[in-house]
N, C-alpha and C positions, 0 to 999 in steps of 0.2 A: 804738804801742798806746795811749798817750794821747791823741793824735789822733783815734785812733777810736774811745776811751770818749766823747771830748769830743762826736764827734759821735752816736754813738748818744742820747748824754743830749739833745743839740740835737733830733734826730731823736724822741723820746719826746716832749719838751716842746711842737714843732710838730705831731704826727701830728693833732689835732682838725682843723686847718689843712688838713692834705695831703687829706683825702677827696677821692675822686677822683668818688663818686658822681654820675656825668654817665649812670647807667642803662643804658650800652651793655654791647653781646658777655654778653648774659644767658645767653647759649649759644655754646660755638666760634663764633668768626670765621670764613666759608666764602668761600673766593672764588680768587683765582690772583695770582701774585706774581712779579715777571720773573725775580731772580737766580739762581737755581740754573740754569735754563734758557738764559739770554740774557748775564747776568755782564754785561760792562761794555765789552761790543762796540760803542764808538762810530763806527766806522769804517763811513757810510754810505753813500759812494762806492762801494767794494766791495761790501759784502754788506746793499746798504740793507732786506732782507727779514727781516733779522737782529737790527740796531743797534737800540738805545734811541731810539726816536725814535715823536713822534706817532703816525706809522702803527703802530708795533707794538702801539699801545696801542688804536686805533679798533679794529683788525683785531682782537686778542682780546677788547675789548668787541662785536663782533660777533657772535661765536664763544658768548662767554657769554648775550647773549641770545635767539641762532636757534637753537641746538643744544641745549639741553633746559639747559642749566646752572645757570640763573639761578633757572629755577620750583622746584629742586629748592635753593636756595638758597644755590650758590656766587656773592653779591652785590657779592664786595669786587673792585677790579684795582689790584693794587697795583704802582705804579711803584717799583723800588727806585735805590740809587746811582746817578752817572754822568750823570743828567738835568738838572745842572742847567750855567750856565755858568761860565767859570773864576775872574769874579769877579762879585763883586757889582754892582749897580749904583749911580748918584750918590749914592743918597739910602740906599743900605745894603744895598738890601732883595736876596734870593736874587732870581735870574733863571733862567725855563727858556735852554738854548741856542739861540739864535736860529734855529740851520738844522735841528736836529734835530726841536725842536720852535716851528716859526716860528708857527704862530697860538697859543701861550701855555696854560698848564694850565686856566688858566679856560676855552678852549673847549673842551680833553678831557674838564675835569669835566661842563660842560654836556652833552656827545655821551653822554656814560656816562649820566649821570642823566636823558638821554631814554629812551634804553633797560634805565630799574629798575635799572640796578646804582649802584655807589658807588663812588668814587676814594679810592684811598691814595698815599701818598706817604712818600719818603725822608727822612729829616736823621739829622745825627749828630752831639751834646752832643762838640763839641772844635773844636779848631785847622781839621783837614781831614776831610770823608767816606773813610771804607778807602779811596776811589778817588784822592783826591788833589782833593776840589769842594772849593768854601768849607762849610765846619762850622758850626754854630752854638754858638759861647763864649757864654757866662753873660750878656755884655750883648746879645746879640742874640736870648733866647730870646722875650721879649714879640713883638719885631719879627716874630719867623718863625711866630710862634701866630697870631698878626692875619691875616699875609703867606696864609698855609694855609688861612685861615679864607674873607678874601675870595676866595679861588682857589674855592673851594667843595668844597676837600677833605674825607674821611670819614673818613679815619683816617693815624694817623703812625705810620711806623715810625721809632724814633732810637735807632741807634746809639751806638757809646764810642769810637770809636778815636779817639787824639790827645785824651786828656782824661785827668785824674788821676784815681783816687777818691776825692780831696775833690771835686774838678769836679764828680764825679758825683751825691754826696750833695748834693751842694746844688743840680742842676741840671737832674734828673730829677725830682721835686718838686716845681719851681720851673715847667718846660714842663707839669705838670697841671694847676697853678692858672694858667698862664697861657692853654691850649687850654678849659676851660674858663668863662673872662673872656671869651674872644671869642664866647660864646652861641651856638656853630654847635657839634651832637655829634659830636666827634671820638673813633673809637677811639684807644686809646693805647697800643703796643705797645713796650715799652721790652728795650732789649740792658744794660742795669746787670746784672742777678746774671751775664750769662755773663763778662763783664770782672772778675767779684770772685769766679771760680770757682763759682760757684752753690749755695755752703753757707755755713750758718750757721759761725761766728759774724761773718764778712765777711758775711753775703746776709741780712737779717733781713724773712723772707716777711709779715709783719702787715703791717711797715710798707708791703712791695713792693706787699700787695693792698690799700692803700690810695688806692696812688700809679696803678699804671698797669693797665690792660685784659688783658694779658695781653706777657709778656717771655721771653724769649729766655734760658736757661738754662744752655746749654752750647752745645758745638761747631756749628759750622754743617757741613748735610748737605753730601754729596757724590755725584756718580753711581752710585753704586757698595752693595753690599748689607754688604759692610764698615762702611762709614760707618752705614749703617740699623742694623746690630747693635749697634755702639760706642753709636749713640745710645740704643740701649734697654736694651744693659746698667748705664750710669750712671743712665738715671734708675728701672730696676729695684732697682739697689745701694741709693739713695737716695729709696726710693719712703717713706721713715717721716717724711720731714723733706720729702717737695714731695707729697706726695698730698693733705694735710690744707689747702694753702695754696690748691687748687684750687679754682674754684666760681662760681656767676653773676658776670660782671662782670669775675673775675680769674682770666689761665689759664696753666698752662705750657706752653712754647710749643715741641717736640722739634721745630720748622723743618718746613720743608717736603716736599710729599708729592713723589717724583720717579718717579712712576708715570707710564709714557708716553713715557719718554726710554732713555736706553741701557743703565744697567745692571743693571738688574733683570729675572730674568724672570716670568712670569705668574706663576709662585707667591709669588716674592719680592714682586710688587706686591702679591696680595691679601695677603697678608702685612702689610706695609707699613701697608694703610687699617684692614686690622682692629686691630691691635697702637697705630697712631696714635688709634682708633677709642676702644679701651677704655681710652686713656689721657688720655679727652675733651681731643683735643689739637684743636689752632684745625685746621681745613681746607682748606689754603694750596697748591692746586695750582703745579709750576713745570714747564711744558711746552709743548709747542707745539699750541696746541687747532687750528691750520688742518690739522693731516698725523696727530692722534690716533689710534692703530691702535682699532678696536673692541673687542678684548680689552680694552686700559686703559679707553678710555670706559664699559664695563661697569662693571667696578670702579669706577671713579670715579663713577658713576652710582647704585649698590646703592640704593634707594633706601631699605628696612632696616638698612643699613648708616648711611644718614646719620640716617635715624630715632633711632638708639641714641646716634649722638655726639653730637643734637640734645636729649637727652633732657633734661628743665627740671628737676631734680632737682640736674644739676651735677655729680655727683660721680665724679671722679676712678678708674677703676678700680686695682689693683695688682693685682703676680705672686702668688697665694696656692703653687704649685706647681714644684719644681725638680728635675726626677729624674734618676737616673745616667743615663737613657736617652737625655738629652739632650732630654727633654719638657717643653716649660715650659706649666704652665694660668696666663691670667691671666683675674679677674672684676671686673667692673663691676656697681656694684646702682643700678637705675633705679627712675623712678617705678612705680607701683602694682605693688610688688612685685615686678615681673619683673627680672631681671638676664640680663645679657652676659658667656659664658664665650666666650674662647679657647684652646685648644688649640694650641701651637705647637711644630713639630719644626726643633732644628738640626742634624737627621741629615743624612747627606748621602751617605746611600748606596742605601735604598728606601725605599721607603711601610712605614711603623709603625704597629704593632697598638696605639694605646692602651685599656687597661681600666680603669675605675675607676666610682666611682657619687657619687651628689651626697651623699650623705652624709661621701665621703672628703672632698670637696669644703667640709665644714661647712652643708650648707645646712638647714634646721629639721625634725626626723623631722615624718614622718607626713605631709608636703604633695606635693602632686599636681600635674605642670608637663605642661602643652602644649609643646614645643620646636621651633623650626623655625632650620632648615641656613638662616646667611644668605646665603653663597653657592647654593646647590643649592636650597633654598626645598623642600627637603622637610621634610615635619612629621611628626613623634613625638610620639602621643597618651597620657596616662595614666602619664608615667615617674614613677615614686615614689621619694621619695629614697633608700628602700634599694636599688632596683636597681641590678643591674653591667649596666654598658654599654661597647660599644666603639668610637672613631672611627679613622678609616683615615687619618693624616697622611701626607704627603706630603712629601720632603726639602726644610727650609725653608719648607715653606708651612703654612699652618691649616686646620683647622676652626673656626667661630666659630656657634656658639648664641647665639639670642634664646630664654629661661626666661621662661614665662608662670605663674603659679600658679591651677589650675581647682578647687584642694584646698587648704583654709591647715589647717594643726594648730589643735586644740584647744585647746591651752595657748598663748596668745599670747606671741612670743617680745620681747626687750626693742627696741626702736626706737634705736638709734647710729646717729649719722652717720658715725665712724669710730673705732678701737680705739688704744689707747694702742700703742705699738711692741713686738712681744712676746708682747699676747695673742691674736694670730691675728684674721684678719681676717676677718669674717661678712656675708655678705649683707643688705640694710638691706630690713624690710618697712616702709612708708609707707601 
């Protein structure tokens, strides 16, 4: 514990220093990201359709920019783990694999940023990447900021594994000033709070959203609608201590969306983007865009949907509602007044009658809301916030509203960005 008063007081005394202010991810990072889909399949011989390698990375920048993805603003393709080769080379520097990816990252970033999108990339602050690549330790972090920069990467993800947290604290901090030193805008996606359990007083968010673009807070997803829940119930539990830490620039990051792959069904996916949605979480597809069924590319597409995650305002939705009936509402309040309510059932036996009215809901007597189903795209003219209303959920899956206000109250209600822990959480007019 004195170690880590010592470094918190270090960590206080350098934060002028740490601004990380390089103006990126003013809104969710949207784009597609190999691991959850692809893992660390280097065996190219076999299933070269598969493996980490150049082709998979041309083929889904293809994907992202003939198939509507890109204009809709998933910009990023993010290489994760496993890319690179087993050691360094003479002079130090990280190396792509020679056969996996034989003409070199700087000709993928080039192929991607002919066709408008941006290149991300892997490291990971320690000894070895989770995969077992060379890492980048403390003396190497300038080396590999520079190394990123001429490649003409856009953004970095860096991992913890094989590193202490001291490493950490001095070395996540240390790769922002040094990404940007190299004058190229690199996002900066960092895995520190999920390695320090992702609460305070090990995870101290000021500092985090000085330091990096947005980070990796807990568990990494899995295929599975389990995993999707685990992940929303932690950061639901601990929505008073990471909701407030959200916002242009710096975001929490519940991992990736895994709609499109095996185990979720349709509802669990719109499920998934909405829930991801109102939790202005980054937009981080991991799928295979060449074989996408239509139903996910819908979903993934919503273009309302990505309107609301996109909204310049930044701010972080929460769960405001938990009932016996196993109905959870969560709301997001966006710019000019309108907010994003969710509706979310973990019933799992039929379609539930929910009733309630915006007023249960907190939202300001007397105003007047346009509402339109962002799935369904049907619109509700004139609802007043004392009306009862009811939505039809669906086991596991949502209702999600876009709230427009055609009627404000009279009495102007106060302007918060968000509520101390405690006193209930209200929709923010702007």
């Amino acid at each position: 514990t004195a170690v880590l008063s010592g470094l918190a007081l270090a960590l206080a005394v350098a934060l002028p220093a740490l601004a990380l202010e390089n103006g990126l991810a003013r809104t969710p990072p949207m784009g597609w990201l190999a691991w959850e889909r692809f893992r660390c399949n280097v065996d190219c011989r076999a299933d070269p359709r598969n493996c980490i390698s150049e082709m998979l990375f041309f083929e889904m920048a293809d994907r992202l920019a003939e198939d509507g993805w890109r204009d809709l603003g998933y910009k990023y393709i993010n290489i994760d783990d496993c890319w690179s080769a087993k050691q360094r080379d003479a002079a130090g520097r990280l190396v792509p694999d020679p056969e996996r990816f034989p003409r070199g990252i700087k000709a993928l970033a080039d192929y991607v940023h002919a066709r408008g999108l941006k290149l991300g990339i892997y490291g990971d602050l320690g000894t070895l990447t989770c995969g077992g690549y060379p890492g980048t330790t403390l003396d190497r972090v300038e080396q590999d900021a520079q190394t990123f920069a001429e490649w003409g990467v856009d953004m970095l993800k860096l991992d913890g594994c094989y590193s202490s947290g001291e490493e950490q604290a001095e070395g996540y901090p240390e790769m922002a000033r040094a990404l940007n030193a190299t004058g190229r805008p690199i996002v900066y996606s960092c895995s520190w709070p999920a390695y320090q359990g992702g609460l305070p007083p090990k995870v101290n968010y000021t500092v985090l959203a000085e330091v990096c673009n947005l980070w990796r807070n807990y568990d990494d997803i899995q295929d599975s609608w389990d995993s999707v829940l685990s992940i929303l119930d932690w950061f639901s539990a601990n929505q008073d201590v990471l909701q407030p830490a959200a916002g242009p620039g710096h975001w929490n990051d519940p991992d990736m969306l895994i709609i499109g792959n095996f185990g979720l069904s349709d509802e669990q996916s719109r499920s998934q983007m909405a829930l991801w949605t109102v939790m202005a979480a980054p937009l981080l597809m991991s799928t295979d865009l060449r074989t996408i069924s239509a139903s996910a590319k819908e979903i993934l597409q919503n273009r309302l949907m990505i309107q609301i995650n996109q909204d310049p305002l930044g701010i972080q939705g929460r769960r405001i509602v938990k009932e016996k009936s196993h109905i959870e509402v969560f709301l997001r309040p966006l710019s000019q007044a309108a907010s994003a309510l969710v509706f979310f059932s973990r019933r799992t036996d039929m379609p539930f009658v929910y009733t309630t009215s915006l007023a249960k809901l907190h939202f300001p007597e007397d105003a007047v809301y346009e509402v339109q189903d962002v799935y369904s795209g049907k619109i509700i003219s004139g609802l007043k916030t004392g009306d009862s209303f009811s939505v039809v959920i669906d086991p596991s899956g949502v209702v999600m509203w876009y709230l427009y206000p055609t009627a404000l109250p009279a009495q102007p209600w106060h302007v918060v960005r968000q509520q101390a822990p405690g006193e209930g959480f209200h929709p923010v007019l702007l």
